[in-house]
N, C-alpha and C positions, 0 to 999 in steps of 0.2 A: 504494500500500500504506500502511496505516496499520500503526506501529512505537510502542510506548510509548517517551519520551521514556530510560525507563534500560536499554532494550535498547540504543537508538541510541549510547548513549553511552559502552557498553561494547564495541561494537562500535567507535565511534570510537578510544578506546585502543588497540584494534591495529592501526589506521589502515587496517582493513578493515570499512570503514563498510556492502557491502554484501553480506554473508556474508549474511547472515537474511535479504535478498532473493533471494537465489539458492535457499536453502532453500524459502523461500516460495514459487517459481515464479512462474506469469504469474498466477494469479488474482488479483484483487480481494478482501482482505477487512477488514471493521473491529474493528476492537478490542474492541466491544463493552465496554469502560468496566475491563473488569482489570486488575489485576497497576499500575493505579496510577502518578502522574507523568505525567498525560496523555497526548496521542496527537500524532504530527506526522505529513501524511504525505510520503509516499516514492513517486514515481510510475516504474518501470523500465520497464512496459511489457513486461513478462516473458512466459514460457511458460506453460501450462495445468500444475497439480499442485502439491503442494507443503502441502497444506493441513491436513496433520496435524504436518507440523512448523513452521509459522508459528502453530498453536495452541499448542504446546507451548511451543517458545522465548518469544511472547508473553505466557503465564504462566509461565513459569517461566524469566524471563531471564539469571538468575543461573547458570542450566548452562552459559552459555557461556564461565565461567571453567574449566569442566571441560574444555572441547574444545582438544587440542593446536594450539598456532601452526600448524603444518603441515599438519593436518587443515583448517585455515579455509583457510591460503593454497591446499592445492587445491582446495577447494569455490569458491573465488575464480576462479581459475584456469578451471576448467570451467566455472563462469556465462560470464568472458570468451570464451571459445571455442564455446559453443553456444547461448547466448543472442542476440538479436537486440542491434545495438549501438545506443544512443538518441543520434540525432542529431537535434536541434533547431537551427531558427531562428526567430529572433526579430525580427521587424518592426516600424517603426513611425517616423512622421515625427520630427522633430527637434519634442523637446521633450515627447514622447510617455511617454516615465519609461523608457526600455531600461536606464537607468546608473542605476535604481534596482531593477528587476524583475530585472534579468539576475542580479543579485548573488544575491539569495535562493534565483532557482530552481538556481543553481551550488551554492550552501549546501544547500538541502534536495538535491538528488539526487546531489552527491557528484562531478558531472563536469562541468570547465572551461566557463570562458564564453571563446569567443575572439575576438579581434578582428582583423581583417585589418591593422590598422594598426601595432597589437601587434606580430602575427607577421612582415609588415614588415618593422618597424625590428630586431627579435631577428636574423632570416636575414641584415640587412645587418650586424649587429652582431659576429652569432657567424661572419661569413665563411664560409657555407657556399657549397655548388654555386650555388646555383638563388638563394643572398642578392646572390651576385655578381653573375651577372646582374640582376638588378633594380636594384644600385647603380650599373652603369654605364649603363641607362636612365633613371636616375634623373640622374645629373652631367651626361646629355646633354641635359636638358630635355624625355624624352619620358617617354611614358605605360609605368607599367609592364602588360604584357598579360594578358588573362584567366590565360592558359596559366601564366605565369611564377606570378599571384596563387595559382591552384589549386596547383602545384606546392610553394608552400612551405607551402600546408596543408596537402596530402597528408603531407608533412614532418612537421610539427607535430602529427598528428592519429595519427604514430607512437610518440608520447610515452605512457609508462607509464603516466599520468593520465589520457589520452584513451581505455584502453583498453575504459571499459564505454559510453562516449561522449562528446558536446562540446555546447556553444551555440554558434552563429556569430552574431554578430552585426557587421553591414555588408555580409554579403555572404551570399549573390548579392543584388546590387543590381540588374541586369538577365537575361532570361529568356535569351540566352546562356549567362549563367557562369550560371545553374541549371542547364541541362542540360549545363555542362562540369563543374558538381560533383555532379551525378548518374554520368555516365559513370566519374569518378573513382572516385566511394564502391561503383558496380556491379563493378568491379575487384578492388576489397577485399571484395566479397560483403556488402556494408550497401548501406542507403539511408535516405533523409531518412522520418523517422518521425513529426515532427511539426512544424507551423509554426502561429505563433499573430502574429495580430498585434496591437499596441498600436493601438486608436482613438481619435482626439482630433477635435473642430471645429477646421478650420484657424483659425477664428476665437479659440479658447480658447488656440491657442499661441502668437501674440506674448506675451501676459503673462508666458509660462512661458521665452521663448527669451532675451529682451531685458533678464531680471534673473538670468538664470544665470549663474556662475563657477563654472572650473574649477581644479583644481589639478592640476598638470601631470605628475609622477613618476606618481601612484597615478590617476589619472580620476577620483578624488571629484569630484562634484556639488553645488553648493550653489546655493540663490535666494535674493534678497533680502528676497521675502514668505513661502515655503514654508520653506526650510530654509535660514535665514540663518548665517553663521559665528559661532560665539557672542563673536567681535572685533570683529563690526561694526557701525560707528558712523557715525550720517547725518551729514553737512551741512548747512549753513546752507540748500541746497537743497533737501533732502530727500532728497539722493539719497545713496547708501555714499559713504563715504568710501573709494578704493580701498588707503589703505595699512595701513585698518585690515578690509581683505578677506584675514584669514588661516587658511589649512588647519586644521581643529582638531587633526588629531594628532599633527601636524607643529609646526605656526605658519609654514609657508612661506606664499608669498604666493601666490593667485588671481589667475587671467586669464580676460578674457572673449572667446571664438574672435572671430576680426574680423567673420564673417561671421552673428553673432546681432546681426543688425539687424534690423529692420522692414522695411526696402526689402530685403535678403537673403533675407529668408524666405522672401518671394512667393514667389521664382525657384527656393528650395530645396524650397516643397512643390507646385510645379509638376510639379519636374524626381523628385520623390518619390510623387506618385500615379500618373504617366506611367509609371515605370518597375516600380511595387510591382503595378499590379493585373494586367499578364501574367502575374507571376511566383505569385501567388496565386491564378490562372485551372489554369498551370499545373500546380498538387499537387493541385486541387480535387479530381480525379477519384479521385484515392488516399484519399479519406476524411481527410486527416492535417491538414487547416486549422481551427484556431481564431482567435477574434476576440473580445476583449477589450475590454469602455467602458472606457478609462483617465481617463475625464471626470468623475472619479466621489472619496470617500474614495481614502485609499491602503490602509486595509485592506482596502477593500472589491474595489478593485484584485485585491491578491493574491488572496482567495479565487477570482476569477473567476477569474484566472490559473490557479490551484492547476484548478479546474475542467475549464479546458479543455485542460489538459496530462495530464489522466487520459486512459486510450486510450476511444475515441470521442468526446472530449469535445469542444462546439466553444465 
């Protein structure tokens, strides 16, 4: 859906960002250039109808200071409950841009990007059922299992935020846990709506993997040639100097995972098209797979993205 940029915004204020999609229903429509402040879009993947009042609100944004708090929060309320719920995942080798695309499309659509590692560490943190178990597989040296990983996103994906949908990213990594988090999400009466994957030459990602830092509280991303910390300063060798590799909005300090080497990567985008193309075999027949040049601009990146997250888009 396309939203002018001061509908959106006013809808943001009541931190019901998607009233006017729920108004709008499932169709597709553009803006056609009124009411002014440009266009951004909004992709829900919605219901059929709607289209006499996504005309109206999109010229005439301003009526939705006339509409009661409570009148939004049940319009809210019913899109969550009879709307289709958008669950996306997002693919794509190390180094592929997921820790720069994920962020936006959470931004533009309003629902959580999550991370298995994230949620993780939260379930062992906040001591829940299902964290506990996995903390004491975790102290024994063993793997934590499919079941135990779906279980605390089934958890997490209970969250008030989660409730018009989510991004997954890291998971499912193999065509197992796809089909243990299909089974899940068929439980709850949803299913996986859309999957896009990021494309790169395995050839183009050493550059991208072996000068990346991270910072470790927030997952900001940074590289040495693309998007260097505005503290960073070479050495006599040329290379960063790592104590002037610090977070910008922080100033804490960057790390580089051990495992962005050159001799790492091989085995990591080995062990990442082995395990990604079942899993993209798998949705294929549901129509819901897009594929992404991430080899490309990063604007240009997003539009593609933005593209093939529209419903048929690939």
């Amino acid at each position: 859906f396309l939203f002018h940029t001061d509908m959106l915004s006013r809808l943001a204020s009541r931190s019901i960002p998607r009233v006017a999609a729920a108004a709008a229903g499932r169709r597709a429509f553009s803006s056609g250039g009124g009411g002014g402040g440009g266009a951004v879009p909004l992709i829900l993947g919605l219901g059929a109808g709607g289209a006499a009042a996504y005309g109206y609100l999109s010229q005439n944004p301003s009526a939705l200071d006339f509409v009661p708090a409570s009148d939004l929060t049940a319009m809210e309320d019913k899109f969550a409950t009879y709307w289709p719920r958008n669950v996306m995942i997002i693919f794509g080798p190390p180094g592929s841009g997921k820790g720069t695309q994920g962020p936006k499309i959470e931004g533009m659509l309003g629902i959580p990007q999550l991370s298995t590692g994230d949620m993780l560490r939260a379930a062992v943190k906040n001591q829940t059922e299902i964290g506990k178990k996995a903390q004491a597989i975790m102290k024994s040296g063993g793997l934590v299992s499919d079941d135990i990983v779906v279980g605390i996103i089934k958890d997490r994906i209970a969250e008030p935020d989660c409730k018009f949908g989510f991004i997954l990213d890291g998971f499912p990594r193999t065509l197992p846990q796809a089909q243990a988090l299909d089974k899940m999400l068929a439980l709850e009466g949803a299913a996986v709506t859309k999957v896009v994957e990021l494309d790169v030459p395995d050839a183009i990602l050493e550059e991208r993997i072996c000068g990346r830092w991270i910072h470790k509280d927030s997952g900001a991303s940074y590289h040495v040639k693309f998007k260097p910390p505005k503290t960073m300063k070479l050495g006599a060798d040329g290379k960063p100097d790592p104590a002037t590799m610090l977070d910008d909005a922080t100033g804490e300090a960057l790390y580089q995972r051990p495992d962005d080497t050159a001799t790492a990567l091989v085995k990591r985008l080995s062990e990442y098209h082995k395990m990604t193309v079942p899993i993209l075999k798998h949705y294929s027949p549901n129509g819901i797979v897009g594929s992404v040049n991430a080899n490309q601009e990063m604007a240009k990146v997003w539009d593609d993205m933005q593209a093939a997250l529209k419903s048929g888009g690939k």
